[in-house]
C-alpha positions in Angstrom: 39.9 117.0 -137.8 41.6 118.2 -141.0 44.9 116.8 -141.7 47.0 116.9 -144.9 49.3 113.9 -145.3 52.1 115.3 -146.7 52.3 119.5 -145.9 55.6 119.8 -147.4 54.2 120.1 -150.8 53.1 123.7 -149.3 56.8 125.0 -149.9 56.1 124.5 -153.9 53.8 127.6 -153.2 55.7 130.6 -154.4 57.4 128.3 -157.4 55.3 130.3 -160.2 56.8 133.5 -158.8 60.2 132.5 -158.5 60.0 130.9 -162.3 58.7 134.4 -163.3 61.6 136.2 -161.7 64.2 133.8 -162.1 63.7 132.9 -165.9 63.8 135.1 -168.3 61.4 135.6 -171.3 61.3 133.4 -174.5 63.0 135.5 -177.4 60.6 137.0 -179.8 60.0 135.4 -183.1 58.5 137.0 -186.6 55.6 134.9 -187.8 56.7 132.2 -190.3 53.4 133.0 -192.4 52.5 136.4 -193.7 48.9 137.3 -192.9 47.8 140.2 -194.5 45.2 140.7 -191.6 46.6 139.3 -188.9 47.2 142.5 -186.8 43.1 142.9 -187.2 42.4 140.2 -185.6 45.3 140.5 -183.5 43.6 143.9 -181.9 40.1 142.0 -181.8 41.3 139.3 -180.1 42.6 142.1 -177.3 39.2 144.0 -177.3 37.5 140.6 -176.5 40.2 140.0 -173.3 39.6 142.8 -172.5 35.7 142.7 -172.3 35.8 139.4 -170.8 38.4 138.3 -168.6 41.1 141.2 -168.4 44.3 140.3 -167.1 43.4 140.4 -163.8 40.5 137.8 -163.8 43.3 135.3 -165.7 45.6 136.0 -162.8 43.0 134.9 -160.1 42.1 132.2 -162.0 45.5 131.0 -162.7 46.2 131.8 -158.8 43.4 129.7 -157.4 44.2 126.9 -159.3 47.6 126.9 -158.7 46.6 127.2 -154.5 43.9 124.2 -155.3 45.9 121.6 -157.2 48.9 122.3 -154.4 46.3 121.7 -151.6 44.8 118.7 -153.6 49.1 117.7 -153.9 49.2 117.6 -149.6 46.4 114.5 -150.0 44.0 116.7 -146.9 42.1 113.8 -145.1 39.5 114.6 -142.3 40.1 112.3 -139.5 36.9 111.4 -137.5 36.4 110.4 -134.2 38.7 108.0 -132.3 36.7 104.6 -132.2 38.5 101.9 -129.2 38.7 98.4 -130.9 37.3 95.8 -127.9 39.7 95.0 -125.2 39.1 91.4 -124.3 38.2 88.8 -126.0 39.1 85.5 -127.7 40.7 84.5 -130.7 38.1 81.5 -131.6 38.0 79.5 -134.7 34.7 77.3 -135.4 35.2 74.2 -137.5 31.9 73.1 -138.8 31.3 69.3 -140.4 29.6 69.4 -143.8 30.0 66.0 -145.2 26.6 64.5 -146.3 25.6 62.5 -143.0 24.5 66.2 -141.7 21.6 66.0 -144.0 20.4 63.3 -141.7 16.9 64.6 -139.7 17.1 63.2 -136.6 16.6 66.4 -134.8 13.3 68.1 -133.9 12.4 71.5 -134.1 8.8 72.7 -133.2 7.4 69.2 -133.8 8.7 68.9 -137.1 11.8 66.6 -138.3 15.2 69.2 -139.2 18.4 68.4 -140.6 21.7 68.2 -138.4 23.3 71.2 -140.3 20.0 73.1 -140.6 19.9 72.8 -136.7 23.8 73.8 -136.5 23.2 76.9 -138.3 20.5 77.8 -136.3 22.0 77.4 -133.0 25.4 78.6 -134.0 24.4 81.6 -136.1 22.8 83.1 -132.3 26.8 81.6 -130.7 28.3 84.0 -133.3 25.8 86.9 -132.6 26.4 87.0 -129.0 29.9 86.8 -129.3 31.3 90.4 -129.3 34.8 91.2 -128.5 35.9 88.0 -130.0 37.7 87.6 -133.0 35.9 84.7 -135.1 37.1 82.8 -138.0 34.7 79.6 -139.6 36.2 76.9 -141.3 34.0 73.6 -143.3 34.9 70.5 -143.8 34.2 67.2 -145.3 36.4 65.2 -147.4 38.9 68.8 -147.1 38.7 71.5 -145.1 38.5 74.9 -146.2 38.7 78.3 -144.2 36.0 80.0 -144.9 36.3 83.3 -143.1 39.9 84.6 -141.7 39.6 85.7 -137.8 37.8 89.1 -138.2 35.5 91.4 -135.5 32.9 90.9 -138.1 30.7 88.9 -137.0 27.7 89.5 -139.2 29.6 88.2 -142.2 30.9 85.1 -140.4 27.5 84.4 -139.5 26.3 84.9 -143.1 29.3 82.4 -144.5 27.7 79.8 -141.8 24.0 80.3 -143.2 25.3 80.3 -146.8 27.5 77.4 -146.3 25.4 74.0 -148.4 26.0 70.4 -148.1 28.5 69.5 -151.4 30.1 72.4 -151.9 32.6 70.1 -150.9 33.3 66.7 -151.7 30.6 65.0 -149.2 31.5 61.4 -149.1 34.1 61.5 -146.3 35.2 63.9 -143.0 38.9 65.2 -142.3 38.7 65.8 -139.2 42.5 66.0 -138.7 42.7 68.4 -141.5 40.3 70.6 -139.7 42.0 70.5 -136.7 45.4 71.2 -138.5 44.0 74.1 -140.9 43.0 75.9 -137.4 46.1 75.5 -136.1 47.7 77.3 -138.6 45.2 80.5 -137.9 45.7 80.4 -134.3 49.2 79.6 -133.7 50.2 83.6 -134.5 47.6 84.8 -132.0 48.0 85.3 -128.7 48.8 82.2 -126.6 46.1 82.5 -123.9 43.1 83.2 -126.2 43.6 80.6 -129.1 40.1 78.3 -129.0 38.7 76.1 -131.4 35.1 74.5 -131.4 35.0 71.7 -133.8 31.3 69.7 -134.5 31.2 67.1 -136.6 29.0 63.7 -136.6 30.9 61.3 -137.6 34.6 59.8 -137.6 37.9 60.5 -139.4 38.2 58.9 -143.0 39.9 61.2 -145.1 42.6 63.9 -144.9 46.5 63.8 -144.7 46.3 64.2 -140.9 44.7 61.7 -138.1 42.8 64.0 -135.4 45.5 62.6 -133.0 48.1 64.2 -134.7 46.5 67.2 -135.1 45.6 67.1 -131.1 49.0 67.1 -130.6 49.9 69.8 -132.6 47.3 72.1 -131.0 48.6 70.9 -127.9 52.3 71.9 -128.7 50.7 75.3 -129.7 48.2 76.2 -126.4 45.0 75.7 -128.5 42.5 74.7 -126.3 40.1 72.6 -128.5 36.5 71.8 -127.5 34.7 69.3 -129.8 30.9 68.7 -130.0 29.2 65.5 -131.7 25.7 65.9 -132.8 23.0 63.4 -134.1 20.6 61.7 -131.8 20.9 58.3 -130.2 18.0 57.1 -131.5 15.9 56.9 -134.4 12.3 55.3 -135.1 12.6 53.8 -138.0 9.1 53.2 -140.3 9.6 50.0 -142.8 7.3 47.4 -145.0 7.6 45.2 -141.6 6.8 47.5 -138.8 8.6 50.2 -136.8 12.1 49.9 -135.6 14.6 51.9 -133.6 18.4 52.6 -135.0 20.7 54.7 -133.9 22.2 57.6 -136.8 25.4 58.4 -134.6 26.4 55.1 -134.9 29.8 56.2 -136.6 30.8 58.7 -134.1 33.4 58.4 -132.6 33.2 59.9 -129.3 36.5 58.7 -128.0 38.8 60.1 -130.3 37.0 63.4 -130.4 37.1 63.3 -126.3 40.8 62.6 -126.1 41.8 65.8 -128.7 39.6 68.0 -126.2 41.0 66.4 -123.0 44.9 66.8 -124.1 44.2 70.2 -124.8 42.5 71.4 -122.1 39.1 71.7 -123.1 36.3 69.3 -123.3 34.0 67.3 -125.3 30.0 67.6 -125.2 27.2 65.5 -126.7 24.3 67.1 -128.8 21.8 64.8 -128.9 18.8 67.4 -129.8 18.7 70.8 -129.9 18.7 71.6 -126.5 21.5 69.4 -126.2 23.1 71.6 -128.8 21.7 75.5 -127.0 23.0 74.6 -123.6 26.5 73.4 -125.2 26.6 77.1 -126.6 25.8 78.5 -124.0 28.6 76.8 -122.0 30.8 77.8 -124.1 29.7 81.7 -123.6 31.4 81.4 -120.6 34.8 81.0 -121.3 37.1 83.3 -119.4 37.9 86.4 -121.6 41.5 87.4 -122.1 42.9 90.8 -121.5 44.4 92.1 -124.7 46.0 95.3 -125.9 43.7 98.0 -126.1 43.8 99.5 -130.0 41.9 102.4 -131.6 41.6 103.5 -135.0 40.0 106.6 -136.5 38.0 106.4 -139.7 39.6 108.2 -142.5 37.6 110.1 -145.8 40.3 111.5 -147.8 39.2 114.5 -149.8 42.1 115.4 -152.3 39.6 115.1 -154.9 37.4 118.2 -154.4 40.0 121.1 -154.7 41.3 118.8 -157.6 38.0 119.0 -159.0 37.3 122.5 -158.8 40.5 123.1 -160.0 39.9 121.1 -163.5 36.3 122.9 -163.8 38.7 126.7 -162.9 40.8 125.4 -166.0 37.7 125.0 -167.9 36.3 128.1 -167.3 39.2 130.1 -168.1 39.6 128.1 -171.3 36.8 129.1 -172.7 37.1 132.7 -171.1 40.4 133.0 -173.4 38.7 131.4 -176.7 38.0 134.8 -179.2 34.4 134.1 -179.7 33.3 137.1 -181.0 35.7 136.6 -183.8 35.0 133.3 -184.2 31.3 134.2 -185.2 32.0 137.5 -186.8 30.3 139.9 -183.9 31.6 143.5 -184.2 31.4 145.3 -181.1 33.0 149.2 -181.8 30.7 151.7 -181.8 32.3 153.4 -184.9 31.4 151.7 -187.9 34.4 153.0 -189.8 36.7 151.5 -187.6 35.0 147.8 -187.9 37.5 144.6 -188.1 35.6 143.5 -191.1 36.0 146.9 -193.5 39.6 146.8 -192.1 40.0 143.1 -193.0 38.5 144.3 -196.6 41.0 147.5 -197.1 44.1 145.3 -196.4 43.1 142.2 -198.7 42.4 145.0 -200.8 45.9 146.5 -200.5 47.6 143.4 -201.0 45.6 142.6 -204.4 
């Protein structure tokens, strides 16, 4: 549908006319400069208007560009289609570990060894995918966290962040999880109170940050953020060395009890990813959170199109510049059929006169 934004620039229509009524002409003034030929090439200059344009093609010029660049001045826009934004959904944040233990490949994918974060990316990337109707936000962390993406619909570039996201683009040596926690808070806390959700993974235990995770759990418990946290690595390792085989265990620093109070206070819970189906059923737990009835909002794409009648209005201009431009003087072309009567013998008998 065609809309202009503002029509009122329509009542500016009859201004020329009413300047031409209204105001009277400029005074005539004799020429400063005595040209002995000048009223020659004054009357040329006439023929060639009048073989040209005429006075009535520079009045329909001068018309439609006036009309175009007042039409161009009420900004038109073409409105498209109502499109209904999703209903229900979720306001969920995912808080991803990065620190360097993820690198560790304790996890198996199609017989073959995989890092923790390549696993995570995996198996989250296909969370993110299925989650439509939610709003999604992604935030790293190591040594700091980081938001990565804002809560947005889009969850094709979320998704892409995640896959992008490389271990040391943030200082590695330590995890914040408090900071995490308290980073998502302040996302969440201006969203509605019933949808607010984080999922935080991590493998590993708090060392760095200003906030503990305890702290944090409190303040996502003061602001009805139900937090569900996930720890990933396996429980066991074989180990090959110069004197034989031996088992160890890579989530030895995890610390499972911290990260299942912060879940419990909150209200949500705390799983354990020990391998990657550990890790898909988790996900596909979480699918089944209860969705939240929200306002319903629409929007309709806009395509503003000022620009064409402002356009064609500029190439009008053109045109009728060079209509007015006296070429035929310019180059000297004589187009009366009587010889005797030509501008150049004229020009001749009056320099002559002068003399």
């Amino acid at each position: 549908m065609l809309e202009f934004t503002w029509p009122w620039v329509f009542l500016i229509l009859p201004l020329p006319i009413l300047v031409y009524r209204v105001m009277s002409r400029a005074p005539r003034q004799e020429a400063a400069l005595y040209v002995p030929f000048f009223s020659a090439l004054s009357r040329l200059q006439s023929e060639n208007e009048n073989l040209t344009s005429g006075r009535l093609l520079n009045l329909i010029f001068c018309t439609l560009i006036w009309l175009l660049l007042v039409l161009a001045a009420s900004r038109p826009q073409w409105l498209g289609e109502p499109v209904q934004l999703p209903s229900t959904g979720r306001d969920l944040m995912l808080s991803v570990d990065i620190s360097g233990s993820m690198e560790a490949q304790d996890m198996v994918v199609g017989n073959r060894q995989a890092s923790r974060i390549d696993v995570v990316k995996a198996v989250v990337g296909d969370f993110v995918e299925r989650r439509e109707g939610d709003r999604l936000g992604l935030i790293l962390f190591a040594a700091h966290a980081y938001i990565q993406a804002p809560l947005t619909f889009d969850r094709e570039t979320v998704g892409q962040l995640l896959e992008e996201a490389e271990i040391g683009i943030i200082e590695e040596s330590a995890t914040a999880i408090g900071d995490a926690i308290g980073l998502s808070v302040i996302h969440l806390r201006s969203r509605p109170e019933n949808s607010r959700v984080l999922i935080l993974l991590t493998d590993g235990v708090n060392n760095a940050g200003a906030v503990s995770p305890e702290q944090a759990g409190q303040l996502a418990q003061q602001e009805s953020i139900k937090i569900y946290t996930i720890g990933i690595g396996a429980d066991q390792v074989v180990q090959r060395t110069f004197f034989g085989a031996r088992a160890i265990n890579p989530s030895a620093e995890l610390d499972e009890a911290v990260l299942t109070q912060i879940a419990e206070s909150t209200g949500g819970r705390y799983f354990r990813a020990r391998d990657v189906n550990d890790l898909v059923d988790i996900y596909e737990e979480l699918d089944l959170l209860e969705a939240i009835e929200q306002d319903e909002q629409t929007y309709r794409p806009t395509r503003v199109l000022f620009y064409w009648p402002l356009g064609i209005a500029i190439v009008l201009s053109f045109i009728l510049t060079l209509l007015s431009i006296p070429w035929f003087a310019l180059f000297g072309i004589n187009l009366r059929k009587d010889p005797d009567d030509s501008v150049e013998k004229q020009t001749q008998s009056l320099a002559s006169r002068n003399i």
